[in-house]
N, C-alpha and C positions, 0 to 999 in steps of 0.2 A: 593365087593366095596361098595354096597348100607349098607351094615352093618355097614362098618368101619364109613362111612357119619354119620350115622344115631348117631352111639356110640359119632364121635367126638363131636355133635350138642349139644346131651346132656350134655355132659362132659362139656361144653361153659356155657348151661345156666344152668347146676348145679353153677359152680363159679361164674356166673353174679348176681345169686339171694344170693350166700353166701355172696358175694360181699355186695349186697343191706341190708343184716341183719346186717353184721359186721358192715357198715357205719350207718346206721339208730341207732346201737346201741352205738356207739362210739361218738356220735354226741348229743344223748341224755345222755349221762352222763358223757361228760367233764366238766362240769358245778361243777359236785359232786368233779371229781378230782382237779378241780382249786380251791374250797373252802378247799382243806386240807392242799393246800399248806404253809401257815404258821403256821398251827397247829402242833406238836409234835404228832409223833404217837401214836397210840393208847389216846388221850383226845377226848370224847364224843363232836360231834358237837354240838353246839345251834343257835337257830337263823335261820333265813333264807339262802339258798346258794346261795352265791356271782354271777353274771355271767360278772363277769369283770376281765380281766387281773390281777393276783395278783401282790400285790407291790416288791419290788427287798427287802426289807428288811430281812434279815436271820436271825436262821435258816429255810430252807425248810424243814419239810417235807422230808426224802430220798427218799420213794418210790414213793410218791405222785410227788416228783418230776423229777424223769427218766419216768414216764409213760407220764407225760404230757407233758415235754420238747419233748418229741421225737414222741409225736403222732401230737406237734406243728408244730415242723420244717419239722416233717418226710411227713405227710398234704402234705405239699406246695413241697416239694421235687416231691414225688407222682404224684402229680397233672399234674409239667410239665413233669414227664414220659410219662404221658395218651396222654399231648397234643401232646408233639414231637412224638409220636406212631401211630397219628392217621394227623398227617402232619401240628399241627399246632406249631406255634414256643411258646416257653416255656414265661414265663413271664419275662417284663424287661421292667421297673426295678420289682424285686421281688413282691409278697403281703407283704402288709404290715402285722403288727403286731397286732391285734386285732383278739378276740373270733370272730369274725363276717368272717373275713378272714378266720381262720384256717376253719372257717363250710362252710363257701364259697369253699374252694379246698376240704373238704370231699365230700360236693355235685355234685362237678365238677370232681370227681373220681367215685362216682358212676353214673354221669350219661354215663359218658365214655364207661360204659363195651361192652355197642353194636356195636362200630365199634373197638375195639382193638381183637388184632389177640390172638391165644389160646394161647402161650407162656406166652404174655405181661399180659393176662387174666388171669392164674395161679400167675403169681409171684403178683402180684396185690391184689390177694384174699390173698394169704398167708399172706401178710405185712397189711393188715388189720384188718384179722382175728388174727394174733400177738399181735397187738396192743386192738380189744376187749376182745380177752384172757387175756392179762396185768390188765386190768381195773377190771377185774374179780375175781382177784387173789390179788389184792390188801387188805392188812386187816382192813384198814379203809373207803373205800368204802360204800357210808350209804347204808346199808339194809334195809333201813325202808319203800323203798317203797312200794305200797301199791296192792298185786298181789292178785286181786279177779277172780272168772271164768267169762269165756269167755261168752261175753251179748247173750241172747237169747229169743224165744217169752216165752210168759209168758207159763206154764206149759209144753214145751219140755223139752227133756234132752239136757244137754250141749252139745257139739261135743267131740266124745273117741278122746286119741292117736292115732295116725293113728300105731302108731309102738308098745306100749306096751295093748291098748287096751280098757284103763280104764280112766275114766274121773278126770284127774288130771293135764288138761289142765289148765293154768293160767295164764289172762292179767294184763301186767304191766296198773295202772292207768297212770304213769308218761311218756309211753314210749310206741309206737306202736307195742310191741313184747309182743309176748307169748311164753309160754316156760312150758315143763312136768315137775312137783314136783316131780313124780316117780323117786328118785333117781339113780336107773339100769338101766333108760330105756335109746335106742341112735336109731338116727336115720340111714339110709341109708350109710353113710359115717363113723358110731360108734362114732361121737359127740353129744351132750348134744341136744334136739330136742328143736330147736329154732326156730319160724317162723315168720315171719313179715305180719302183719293184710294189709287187702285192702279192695277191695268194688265191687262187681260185678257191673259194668256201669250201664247192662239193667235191672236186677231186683230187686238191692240194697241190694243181701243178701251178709253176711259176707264172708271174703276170708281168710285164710289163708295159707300162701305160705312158706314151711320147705325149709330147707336147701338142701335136696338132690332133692327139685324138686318135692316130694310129697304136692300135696294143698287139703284142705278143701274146700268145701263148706258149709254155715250152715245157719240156719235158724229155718225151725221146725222139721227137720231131719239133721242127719251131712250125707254128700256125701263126699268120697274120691276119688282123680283121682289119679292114680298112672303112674310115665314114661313108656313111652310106651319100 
């Protein structure tokens, strides 16, 4: 029985911190996806990216617009699953319609994950994780972000993969995620090894947090903890 406890706990806050990546990174690049929206696929962006509502005038965009329509509505849909899940009544009248709303229910879905039960917990990750896979997949998505290694003291080595080994770890400057260039390489769960940055409270060194629950620690040596 202490096994099975133990297995489900993790199994929780595996999806809670998938949870926490998928949203942190869907959240940082709706911005990209609502600037494409009246663009024609495949034309090179210019300019700076919009972070307002695009206007109703067509064409959209096709893909640029099933991704964002539905990570819109789908947001607030979500959201009051989380609440009615966790005994609060859903919204009403609805959020309204602004970027500001839709990031207000992504934040209010991840910060949900600690009192919803493992069922609600699982389908929750998967519809989030849909939707950053979507954004992903998209072929006009700017790439041009700008993914340098991971900050460290001055003459240490970076922190390895925790899973393929080799320092090819890389932070988004735009977006608090790091993510392995190692094309082969997958984490814990055989997804792309994606982990969202943090901060140790007492000593300020850097944190890294993967998907399956494996974290860094780094500084002037990388430390690895793995699930127990």
């Amino acid at each position: 029985m202490g096994t099975d406890t133990t297995t489900a706990d993790r199994r929780d806050i595996n999806n809670a911190t998938r949870i926490s990546i998928a949203v942190t990174h869907i959240r940082a690049a709706l911005a990209d996806v609502a600037a494409l929206l009246p663009e024609p696929q495949g034309r090179p962006r210019t300019g700076t990216i919009g972070r307002h509502i695009p206007d109703s005038s067509e064409p959209w965009q096709g893909a640029a617009a099933a991704v964002y329509w539905d990570i819109h509505f789908g947001a607030r849909n979500l959201e009051d699953v989380c609440r009615t899940a966790i005994g609060l009544p859903a919204h009403n009248p609805p959020r309204g319609g602004s970027n500001a709303n839709t990031d207000d229910a992504l934040r209010a879905i991840a910060n949900s994950t600690a009192s919803l039960q493992p069922a609600t917990l699982a389908d929750v990750r998967r519809r989030v994780e849909r939707w950053s896979t979507a954004i992903d997949q998209m072929p006009d998505v700017d790439r041009a972000d700008t993914w340098v290694p991971v900050p460290r003291q001055p003459g240490a080595l970076p922190p390895a993969c925790p899973y393929c080994h080799m320092f090819t770890l890389r932070m988004s400057v735009q977006r608090e995620l790091v993510r392995c260039f190692n094309p082969p390489c997958r984490d814990g769960n055989d997804r792309p090894a994606i982990a969202r940055m943090d901060r140790n409270r007492v000593n300020g060194d850097g944190v890294l947090v993967f998907g399956d629950g494996i974290v860094i620690h780094y500084r002037e040596a990388a430390q690895t903890d793995r699930p127990e």
